[in-house]
N, C-alpha and C positions, 0 to 999 in steps of 0.2 A: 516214691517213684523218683526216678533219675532224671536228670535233663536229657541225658542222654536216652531214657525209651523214652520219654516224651517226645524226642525230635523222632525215632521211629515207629512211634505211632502217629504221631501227625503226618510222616512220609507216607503212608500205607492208605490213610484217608483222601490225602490231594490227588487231583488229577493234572494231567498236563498242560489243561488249559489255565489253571488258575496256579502251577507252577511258572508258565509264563508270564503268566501280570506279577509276580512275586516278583521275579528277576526283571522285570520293567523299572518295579517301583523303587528295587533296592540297589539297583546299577549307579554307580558314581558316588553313593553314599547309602552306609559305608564302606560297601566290598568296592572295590574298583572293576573297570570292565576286565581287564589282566584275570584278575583273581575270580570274578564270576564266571569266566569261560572254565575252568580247570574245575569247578563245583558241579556235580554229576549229578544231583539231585536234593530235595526239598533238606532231607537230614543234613546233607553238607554245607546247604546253605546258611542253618539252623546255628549249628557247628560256627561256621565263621564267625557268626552275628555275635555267638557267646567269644570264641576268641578275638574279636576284635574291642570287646568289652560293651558292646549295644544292648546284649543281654544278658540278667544273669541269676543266678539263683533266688537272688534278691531283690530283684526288679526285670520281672516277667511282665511287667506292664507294656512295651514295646515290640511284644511277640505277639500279645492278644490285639493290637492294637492292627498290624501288619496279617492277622487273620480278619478281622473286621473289615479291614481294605481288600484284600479278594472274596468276598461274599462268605466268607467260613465261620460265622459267629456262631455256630452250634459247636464248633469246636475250642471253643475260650472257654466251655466247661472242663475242658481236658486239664489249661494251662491251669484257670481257678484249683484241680486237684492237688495239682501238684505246691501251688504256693500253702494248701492248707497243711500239706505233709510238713513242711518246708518251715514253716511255723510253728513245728509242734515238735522240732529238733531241741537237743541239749544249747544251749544258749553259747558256750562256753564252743561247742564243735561247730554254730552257725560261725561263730566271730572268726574260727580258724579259714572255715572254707569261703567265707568272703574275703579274707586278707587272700587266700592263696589264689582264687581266680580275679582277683582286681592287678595282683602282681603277674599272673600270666599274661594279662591283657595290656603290662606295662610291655613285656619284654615282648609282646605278639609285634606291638604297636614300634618299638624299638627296631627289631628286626626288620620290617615292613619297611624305615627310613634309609637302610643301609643295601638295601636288595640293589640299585643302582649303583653302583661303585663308578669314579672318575680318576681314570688313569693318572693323569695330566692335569695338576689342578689350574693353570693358562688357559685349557680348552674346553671353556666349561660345558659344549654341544657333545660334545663326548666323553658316555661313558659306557659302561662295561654291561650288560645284563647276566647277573650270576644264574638264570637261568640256562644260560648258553654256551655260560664258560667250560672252557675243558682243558684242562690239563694231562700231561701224562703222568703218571705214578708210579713208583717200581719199589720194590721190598729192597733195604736195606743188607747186602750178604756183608756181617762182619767180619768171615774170616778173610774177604777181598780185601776190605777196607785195610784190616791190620797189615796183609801182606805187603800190599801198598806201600804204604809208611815205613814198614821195616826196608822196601826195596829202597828207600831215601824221599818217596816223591814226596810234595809238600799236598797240604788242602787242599791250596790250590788247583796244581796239575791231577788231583785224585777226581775233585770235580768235573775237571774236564774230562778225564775218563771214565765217566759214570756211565755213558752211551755203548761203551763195550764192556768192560771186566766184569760190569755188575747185573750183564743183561741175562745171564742165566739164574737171577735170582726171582726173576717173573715180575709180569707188570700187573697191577691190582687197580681195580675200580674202586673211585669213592664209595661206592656204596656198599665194597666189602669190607671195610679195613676196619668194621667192627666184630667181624666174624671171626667163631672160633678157630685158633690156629689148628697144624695139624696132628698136634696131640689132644687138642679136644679142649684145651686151657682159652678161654677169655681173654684178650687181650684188654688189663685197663689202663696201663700207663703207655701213651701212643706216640711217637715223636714222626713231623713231619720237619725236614730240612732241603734247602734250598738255596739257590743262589740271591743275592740283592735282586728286587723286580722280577722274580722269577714267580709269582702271583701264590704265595703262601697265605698272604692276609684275605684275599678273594677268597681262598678255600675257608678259612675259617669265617668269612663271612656268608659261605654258598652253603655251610655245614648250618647256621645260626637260620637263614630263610628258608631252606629246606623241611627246618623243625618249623619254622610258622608256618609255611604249607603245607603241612602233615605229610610230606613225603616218607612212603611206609618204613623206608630204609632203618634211617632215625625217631621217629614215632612213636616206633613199636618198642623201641631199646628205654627209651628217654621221655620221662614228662617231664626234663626241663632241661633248655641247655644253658651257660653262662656265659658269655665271652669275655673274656680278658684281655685289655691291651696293654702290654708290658709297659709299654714306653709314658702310658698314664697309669702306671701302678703305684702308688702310693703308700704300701704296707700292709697294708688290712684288706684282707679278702672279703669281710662283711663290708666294710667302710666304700669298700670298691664298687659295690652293687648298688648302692646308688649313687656314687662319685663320676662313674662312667655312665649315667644315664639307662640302668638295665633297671630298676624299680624306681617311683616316683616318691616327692617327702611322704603322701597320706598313705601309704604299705609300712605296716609296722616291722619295722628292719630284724629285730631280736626274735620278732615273734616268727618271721620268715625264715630266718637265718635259724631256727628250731625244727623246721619244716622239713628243710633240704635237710638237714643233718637226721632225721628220722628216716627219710626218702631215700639216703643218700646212694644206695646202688642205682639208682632210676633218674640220676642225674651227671651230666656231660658238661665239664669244663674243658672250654677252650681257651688254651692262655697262646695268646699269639707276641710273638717275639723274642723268646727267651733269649736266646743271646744279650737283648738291649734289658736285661734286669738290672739295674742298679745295687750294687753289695748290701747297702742301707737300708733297702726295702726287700731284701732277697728272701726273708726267715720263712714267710709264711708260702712263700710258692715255691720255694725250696720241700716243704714239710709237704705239701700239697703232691709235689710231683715225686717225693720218696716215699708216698703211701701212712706219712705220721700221720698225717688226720686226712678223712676221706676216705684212706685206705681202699674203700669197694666202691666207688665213683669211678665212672671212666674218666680220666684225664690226656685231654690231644693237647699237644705242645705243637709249636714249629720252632725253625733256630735257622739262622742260616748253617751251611755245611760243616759239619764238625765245632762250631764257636759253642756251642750249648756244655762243652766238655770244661769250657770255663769258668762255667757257672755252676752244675751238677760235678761235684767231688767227693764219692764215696767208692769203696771197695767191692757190691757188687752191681751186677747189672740193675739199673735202673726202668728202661724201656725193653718191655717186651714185644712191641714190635715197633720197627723203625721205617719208614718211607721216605724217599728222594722222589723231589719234584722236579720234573726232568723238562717240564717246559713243554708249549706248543707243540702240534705236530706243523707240518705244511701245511695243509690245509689251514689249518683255524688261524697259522701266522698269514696267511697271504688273505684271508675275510678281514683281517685287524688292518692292515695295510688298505685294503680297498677299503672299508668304515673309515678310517684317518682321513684320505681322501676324495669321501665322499662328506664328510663334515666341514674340512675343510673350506669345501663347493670348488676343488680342482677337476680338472678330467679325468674319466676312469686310462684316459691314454698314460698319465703319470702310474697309476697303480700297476699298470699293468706292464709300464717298462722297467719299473723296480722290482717288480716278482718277476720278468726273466733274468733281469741282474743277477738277482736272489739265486735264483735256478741254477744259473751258472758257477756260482762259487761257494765254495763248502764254510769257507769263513764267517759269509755274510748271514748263508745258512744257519749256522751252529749260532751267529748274533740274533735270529731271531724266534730261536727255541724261548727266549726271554720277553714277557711281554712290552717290558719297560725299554727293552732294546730295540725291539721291532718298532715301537713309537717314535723313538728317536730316529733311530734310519729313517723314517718316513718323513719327518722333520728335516732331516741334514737334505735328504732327495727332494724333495718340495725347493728347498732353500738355494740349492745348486739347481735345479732345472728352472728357477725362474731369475 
C-alpha cells in the first residue's frame, strides 16, 4: 500500500470534528497558518506533513502518533499495515526511495525560504508575496523581432516597442506556457526575457513555490523542479544541487543525480539569468539548454532582452517557445506604490499623489511597468515630498 491510499483511506474514515483538532494541533508546526488555510482536507494535510519531511515512508511513527492525539487509535492499525508492506520491499529500492523523498523534502523546505522575495534589500519590512505577484507575459513573434533589427532599431528601442509590434503575438498566462503549442508539439526548451528589475527571477521563484504548493498547473507536468541561479553557477549541474542549497550533505548526490536522469522527462529546470553565464562555466548549461543531455526535460531559461543570443550560438533554433515579460499592469504598479508607502509608515496622501502623477504621464507610466523602477519612483517621491 501507498502513502498516498493510505492518506485516502485515513480521509474517508475522519470526521470534521476531529479534522479540526488535527489542524489545531498542527497549525504553526509544521505547516504554517498560510499553508493550512489552502489544505482542503485530512489527505492534503497528510500530503504536506510527508512534503515537509515530518513524515515518511520510513518513519510513520509521527502520523500514528498525531492519530492517537485526536481519539483515532483504531486507526494506527491502518499506518502499522502499511510500515509492514514497507519492510518487506527490496532493500536496494527502500534506500532509493528514502534518498528521493528526503531530497524532495530538502527542496520542499528550500522553496518554502524563498516564497517571500525582498525587492530592496535596505527595506527589509518589505517584501514581495509570490503568491500575489503578476506579471504580464506575451509570446515572443520572431518574425517582428528580426524586422526590427533589419529596420536599424537597437535592443534597446525593440524593447521599448514590445507594447505595440508584438502585441498581436497574444499574451499567455503562467500557467500555460507549458502547454502544447498549436501544432500539437511540447514546448521543452522555454525562454523567458526581460528587461533589468522587470521581475524575471520572481517568476522563476513563483514557478519553484508553486511546485511546493502543488499548484495543479506544474504538479501534474513535474515531480521535480530545479532552480538554477546563474550568477552562482559554478560549472557542474550536479555539484550545483547542493552548492545552491536545493539538496542537503545527507542526500546522496550520485545516487540522486541517477534519479532525475531516469525521471528526466518529469523534471523542470529552471536556470535564471542566462545572460550573466560566465564562458568558464558555460559547457554544461550550454548542453542543458541545446538538448545534449537532458534532452526531454523541460528547461525555462530567462535572459534579459536579446543578451542570451550571446551566450547561445548555434545554427538552429534553440527555444521553442519564447516569452517577454512586459511588466506590471496599473493596477498591480499602483498596490506596489501604496505597500512602499504603507511600509514606509508615510501617508496614503503620498501614494496617492504619486499615482495621479503616474496617471498623468506616459513616461512615468511606461517606468513603472518595471517593478524595480516603480520602487525607486516611490523612493525619489518619498524623498522630494519630504
Amino acid at each position: 500500500m501507498s502513502l498516498q491510499k493510505l492518506y485516502s483511506i485515513l480521509n474517508d474514515k475522519l470526521d470534521q470534528r476531529t479534522e479540526d483538532k488535527m489542524r489545531v494541533l498542527l497549525r504553526g508546526h509544521p505547516i504554517s497558518p498560510r499553508d493550512m488555510q489552502t489544505l482542503k482536507s485530512p489527505a492534503e494535510i497528510f500530503q504536506a506533513l510527508e512534503d515537509y519531511g515530518y513524515i515518511s515512508i520510513d518513519n510513520l511513527k509521527p502520523l500514528k502518533k498525531l492519530l492517537e492525539q485526536v481519539d483515532r487509535r483504531p486507526l494506527v492499525a491502518q499506518v502499522e499495515q502499511v510500515e509492514r508492506e514497507f519492510f518487506g520491499y527490496d532493500r536496494r529500492q527502500l534506500r532509493e526511495e528514502e534518498m528521493v523523498q528526503r531530497a524532495l523534502s530538502d527542496l520542499t523546505y528550500h522553496y518554502n525560504r524563498i516564497q517571500m522575495t525582498q525587492p530592496i534589500n535596505w527595506i527589509e519590512r518589505m517584501t514581495v508575496d509570490l503568491k500575489k505577484t503578476f506579471c504580464t507575459l506575451q509570446l515572443v513573434n520572431r518574425h517582428m523581432r528580426h524586422e526590427l533589427r533589419r529596420s536599424g532599431k537597437s535592443d534597446a528601442e525593440i524593447t521599448r516597442d514590445i507594447l505595440d509590434p508584438w502585441k498581436s503575438s497574444g499574451y499567455i498566462q503562467l500557467q500555460d506556457i507549458f502547454t502544447p503549442k498549436a501544432d500539437g508539439t511540447i514546448p521543452r526548451r522555454i525562454l523567458l526575457e526581460g528587461e533589468v528589475g522587470i521581475g524575471k527571477s520572481t517568476i522563476c521563484k513563483k514557478l519553484a513555490n508553486d511546485w511546493r504548493t502543488r499548484e495543479k498547473y506544474i504538479r501534474d507536468k513535474f515531480n521535480i523542479i530545479l532552480l538554477i541561479d546563474v550568477k552562482k553557477f559554478k560549472g557542474s549541474l550536479k555539484r550545483a544541487l547542493r552548492e545552491q542549497g536545493l539538496i542537503s550533505d545527507c542526500i546522496d548526490l550520485n545516487g540522486f543525480w541517477e534519479y532525475i536522469q531516469k525521471q528526466s522527462d518529469r523534471v523542470l529546470w529552471v536556470v535564471d539569468g542566462l545572460d550573466e553565464l560566465h564562458p568558464s562555466n558555460a559547457t554544461e548549461i550550454i548542453q542543458l539548454i541545446q538538448g545534449d543531455i537532458f534532452h526531454d526535460s523541460t528547461v525555462f531559461s530567462t535572459s534579459r532582452t536579446c543578451q542570451w543570443e550571446c551566450v547561445i550560438k548555434c545554427d538552429y533554433q534553440v527555444f521553442d517557445r519564447e516569452i517577454v515579460n512586459i511588466g506590471f499592469t496599473d493596477t498591480v504598479a499602483f498596490d506596489m506604490i501604496r505597500s512602499y508607502f504603507k511600509v514606509s509608515k508615510k501617508s496614503d496622501v503620498n501614494a496617492d499623489a504619486l499615482i495621479r502623477a503616474v496617471e498623468k504621464d506616459s513616461e512615468l507610466k511606461y517606468l513603472c511597468r518595471n517593478p524595480l523602477m516603480c520602487i525607486f519612483l516611490s523612493i525619489l517621491w518619498e524623498d522630494a515630498t519630504s
